[in-house]
N, C-alpha and C positions, 0 to 999 in steps of 0.2 A: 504494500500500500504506500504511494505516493499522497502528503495530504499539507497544503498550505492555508494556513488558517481556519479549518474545517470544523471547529465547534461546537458550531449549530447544530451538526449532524453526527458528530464523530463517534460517542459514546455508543449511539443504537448501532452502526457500524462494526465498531470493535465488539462488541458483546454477540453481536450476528457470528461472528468468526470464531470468538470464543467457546459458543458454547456447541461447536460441531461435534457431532455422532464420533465425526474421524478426527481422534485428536493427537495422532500422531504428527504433527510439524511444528514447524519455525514460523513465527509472527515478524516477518519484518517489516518495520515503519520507517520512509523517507521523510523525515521532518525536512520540508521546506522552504527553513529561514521563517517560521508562521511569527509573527507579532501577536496574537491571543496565544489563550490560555490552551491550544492546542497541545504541547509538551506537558501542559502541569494534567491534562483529561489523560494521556497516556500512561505517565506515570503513578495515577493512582492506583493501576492493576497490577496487583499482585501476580502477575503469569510471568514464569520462567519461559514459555513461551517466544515472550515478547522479546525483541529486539531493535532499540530504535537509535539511528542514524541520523543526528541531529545537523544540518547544514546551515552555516554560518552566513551565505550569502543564498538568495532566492535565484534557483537557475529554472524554472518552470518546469511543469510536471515530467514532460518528458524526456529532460537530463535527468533529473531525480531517477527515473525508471530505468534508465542507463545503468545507474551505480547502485541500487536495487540488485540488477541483473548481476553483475561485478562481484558484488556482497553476499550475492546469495550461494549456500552451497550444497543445496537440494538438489535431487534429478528433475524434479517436478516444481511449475511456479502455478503458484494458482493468482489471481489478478484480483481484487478488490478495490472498489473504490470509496472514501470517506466518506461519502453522503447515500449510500447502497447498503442492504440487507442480504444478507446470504438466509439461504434458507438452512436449520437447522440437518439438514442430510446432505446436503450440496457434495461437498470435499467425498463424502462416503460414495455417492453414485455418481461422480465422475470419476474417483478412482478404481471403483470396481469396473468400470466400463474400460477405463484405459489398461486395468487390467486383462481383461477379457481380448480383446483387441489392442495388441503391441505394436500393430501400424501405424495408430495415428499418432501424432503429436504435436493436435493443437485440438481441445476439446472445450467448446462452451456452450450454453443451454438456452433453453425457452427462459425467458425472464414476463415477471410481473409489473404493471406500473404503479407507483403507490403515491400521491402528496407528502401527507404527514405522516400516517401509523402504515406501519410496512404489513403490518395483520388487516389489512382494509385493502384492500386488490383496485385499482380505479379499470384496469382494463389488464390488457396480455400482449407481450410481441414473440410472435412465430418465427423461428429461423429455418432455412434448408437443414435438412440434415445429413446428407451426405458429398461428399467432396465435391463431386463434377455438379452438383446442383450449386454448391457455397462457389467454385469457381468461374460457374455464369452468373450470379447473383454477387457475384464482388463486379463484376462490368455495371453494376446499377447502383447498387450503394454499400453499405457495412452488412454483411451476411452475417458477423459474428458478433456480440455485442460482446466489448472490450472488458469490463470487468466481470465479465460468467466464464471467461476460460481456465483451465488448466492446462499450462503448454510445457513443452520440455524444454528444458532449458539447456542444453546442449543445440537443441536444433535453433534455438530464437538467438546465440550467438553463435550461431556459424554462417547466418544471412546476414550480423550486423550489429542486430539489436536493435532499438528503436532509431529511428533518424531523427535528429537533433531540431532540422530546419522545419518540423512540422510541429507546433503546438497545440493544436487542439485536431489535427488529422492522421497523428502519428499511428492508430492504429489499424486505418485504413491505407495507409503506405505499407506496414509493416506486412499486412496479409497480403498485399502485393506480391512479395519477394516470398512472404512460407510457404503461398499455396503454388505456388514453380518448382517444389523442391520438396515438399511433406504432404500427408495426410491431414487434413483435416476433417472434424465432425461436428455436430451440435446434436447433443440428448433433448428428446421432445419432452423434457419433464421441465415442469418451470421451477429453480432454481437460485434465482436472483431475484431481487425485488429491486428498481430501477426506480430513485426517487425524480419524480419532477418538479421541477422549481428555476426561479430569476437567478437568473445569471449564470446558467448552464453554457458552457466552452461550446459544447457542440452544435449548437444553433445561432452561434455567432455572427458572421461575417468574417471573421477570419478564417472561421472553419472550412466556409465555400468558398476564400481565397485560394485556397489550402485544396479543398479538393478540385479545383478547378487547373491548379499545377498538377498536380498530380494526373489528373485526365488528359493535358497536354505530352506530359511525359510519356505519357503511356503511345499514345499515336504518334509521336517521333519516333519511340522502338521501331516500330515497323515489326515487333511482335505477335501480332494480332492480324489474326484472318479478315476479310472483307466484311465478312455479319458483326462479328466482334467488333470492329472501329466501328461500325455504324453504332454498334452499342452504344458506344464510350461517346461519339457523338451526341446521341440522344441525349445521356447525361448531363454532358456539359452544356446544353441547350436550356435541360431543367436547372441545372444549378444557376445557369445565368438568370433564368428566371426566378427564380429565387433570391439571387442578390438583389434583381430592380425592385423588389417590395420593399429592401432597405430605402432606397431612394425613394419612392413613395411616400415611405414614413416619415421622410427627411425633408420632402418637400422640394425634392429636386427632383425638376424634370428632365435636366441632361441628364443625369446619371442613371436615370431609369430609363430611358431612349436608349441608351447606350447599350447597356447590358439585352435588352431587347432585340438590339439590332444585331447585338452576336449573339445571340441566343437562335434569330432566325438565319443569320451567315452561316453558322456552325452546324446545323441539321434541321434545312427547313422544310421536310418533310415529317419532321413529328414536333416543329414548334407550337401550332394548335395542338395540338392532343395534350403537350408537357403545359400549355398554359391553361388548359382545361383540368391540368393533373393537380397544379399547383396551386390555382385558384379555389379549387373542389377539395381538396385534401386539406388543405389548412384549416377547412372549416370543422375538424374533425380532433379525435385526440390521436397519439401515436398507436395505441393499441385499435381502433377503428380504421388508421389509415393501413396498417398490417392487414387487417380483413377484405379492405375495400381492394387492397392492391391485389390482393390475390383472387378476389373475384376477375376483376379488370384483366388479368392475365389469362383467364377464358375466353375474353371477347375482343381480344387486342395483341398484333405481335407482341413476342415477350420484350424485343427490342424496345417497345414503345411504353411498359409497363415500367411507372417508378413505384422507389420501395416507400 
C-alpha cells in the first residue's frame, strides 16, 4: 500500500487487510511524505505484520510503488489501496486460485462500489476473466482494477515495474507491457470494495492526458493488427471526448472544439456512437455503466463499445 495523506479513509483500509482468513504475509506501507496524522493511524497497530517505509520527500504514488516493489521480499504482491476494502477472504481465494493454476501471474477480481460503509454495496464492476478476453478489453480501457490484484512479483520486475512518467495511468501502462509476456486473470467473485469519492486520481484530467499518451504510443509501435488500431482509435476518440467536458465545465469553448475536433480527426467513424457513449454513460454510476456496456456490446462492434 502506497498512501499520502489518507486519513479519512485509512483505518477501514488497514483493518480490511488485517483481518484476512489468509494471514500469512507482510503488511507493507509506503508512507508518502503524508502531512496528517497518516503515520500516527498506522502506528497505533499492534501487527508485527506491518511494515512501514516512511518517505521524507513526497515522490507520488507511483514512485512510492516502485520502492514498494524494491522493499518487498515476497513471491507474491497483493495491491491495496488506502481509501479500498478488501473483503475478509480476498488474499485466501486468490491464493488458492493462483495456486490451482501456476500460469498466471497477475490475478485481480470483481470488485464492489461503496461511498461511505464498505458493508453497503452502491453497485458492482465486472471484469473479463480470462486472458485473450482482458487483452482485447485492455485496447478499451482498464480490464483489471489496480488495487484487487495479486501479481508476482518476479514477473512485474522483469517488465520494469511501474513507469514513473505516468501518475495517475501507471496501471494501465503497466498491463500494457505484462499482458505481452504473462498470464493474466480476474476471479468472478467480488472481492474488493472500491470506494467513490472527490478527488479520485483516476477521473482527472490528467489521467486522460495520460491515457491519451499512452494510446499514441501504442499506434506508433506498429504493434497492433488493423482491427486493433482501429480499436485504440476509437479510444482515443472517446477519451478526447471526455476531456472536452473539462472544457465545458470551464467554460471554454476553444478547448472543447479542440479536443472534439481530434476526437473526430482520430476515428470518425465511431465519433457519434463515442459521443452518444459519453454523453449517455455519465448519466449513470460506474457499476450501471459496466452493465450498460456490456449490453451495448451485443448491439454494437466490440470496437465501438466503451468500458
Amino acid at each position: 500500500m502506497a498512501v499520502h495523506n489518507g486519513s479519512p479513509f485509512l483505518r477501514t483500509a488497514l483493518e480490511s487487510v488485517l483481518q484476512q482468513t489468509f494471514s500469512n504475509f507482510r503488511f507493507l506501507i509506503i508512507d508518502d511524505a503524508s502531512t496528517d496524522d497518516t503515520r500516527e493511524i498506522i502506528c497505533s497497530y499492534d501487527d508485527k505484520r506491518i511494515t512501514v517505509e516512511c518517505l521524507e520527500k513526497n515522490v507520488g504514488q507511483t514512485a512510492a510503488l516502485n520502492i514498494g516493489l524494491k522493499l518487498a521480499t515476497t513471491p507474491w504482491i497483493a495491491r491495496m489501496d488506502d481509501d479500498d476494502f478488501s473483503a475478509p477472504t480476498r488474499f485466501e481465494e486468490q491464493m488458492a486460485a493462483l495456486e490451482a493454476d501456476r500460469s498466471i501471474s497477475c490475478l485481480g477480481t470483481h470488485v464492489w462500489i461503496f461511498h461511505n460503509d464498505p458493508l453497503v454495496p452502491q453497485g458492482e464492476f465486472a471484469t473479463p476473466l480470462e486472458h485473450l478476453e482482458i487483452k482485447s478489453a485492455l485496447l478499451r480501457g482498464s480490464p483489471i482494477v489496480h488495487g484487487s490484484i495479486i501479481v508476482d512479483r518476479a514477473a512485474i520486475l522483469d517488465i520494469g515495474g511501474y513507469d514513473e512518467k505516468y501518475r495517475e495511468a501507471a496501471d494501465f501502462e503497466l498491463y500494457d507491457r505484462l499482458v505481452q509476456k504473462y498470464l493474466t486473470a480476474n476471479l468472478p467473485n467480488k472481492l474488493m470494495g472500491i470506494r467513490q469519492h472527490f478527488n479520485q486520481g483516476s477521473r482527472s484530467i490528467l489521467a486522460l492526458d495520460e491515457v491519451i499518451d499512452i494510446c499514441f504510443r501504442r499506434l506508433k509501435s506498429g504493434n497492433y493488427s488493423r482491427h486493433d488500431a482501429a480499436t485504440i482509435r476509437a479510444t482515443l476518440s472517446r477519451v478526447y471526448i471526455q476531456r472536452s467536458r473539462y472544457g465545458w465545465r470551464k467554460n471554454s469553448f476553444l478547448e472543447q472544439s479542440k479536443d472534439l475536433w481530434r476526437a473526430i480527426r482520430v476515428s470518425p467513424n465511431t465519433f457519434i456512437w463515442n459521443l452518444f457513449l459519453v454523453s449517455f454513460f455519465n448519466r449513470f454510476s460506474i457499476s450501471r455503466q459496466s452493465r450498460l456496456g456490456s449490453i451495448l456490446a451485443w448491439s454494437a462492434p466490440r470496437f465501438l463499445t466503451g468500458r
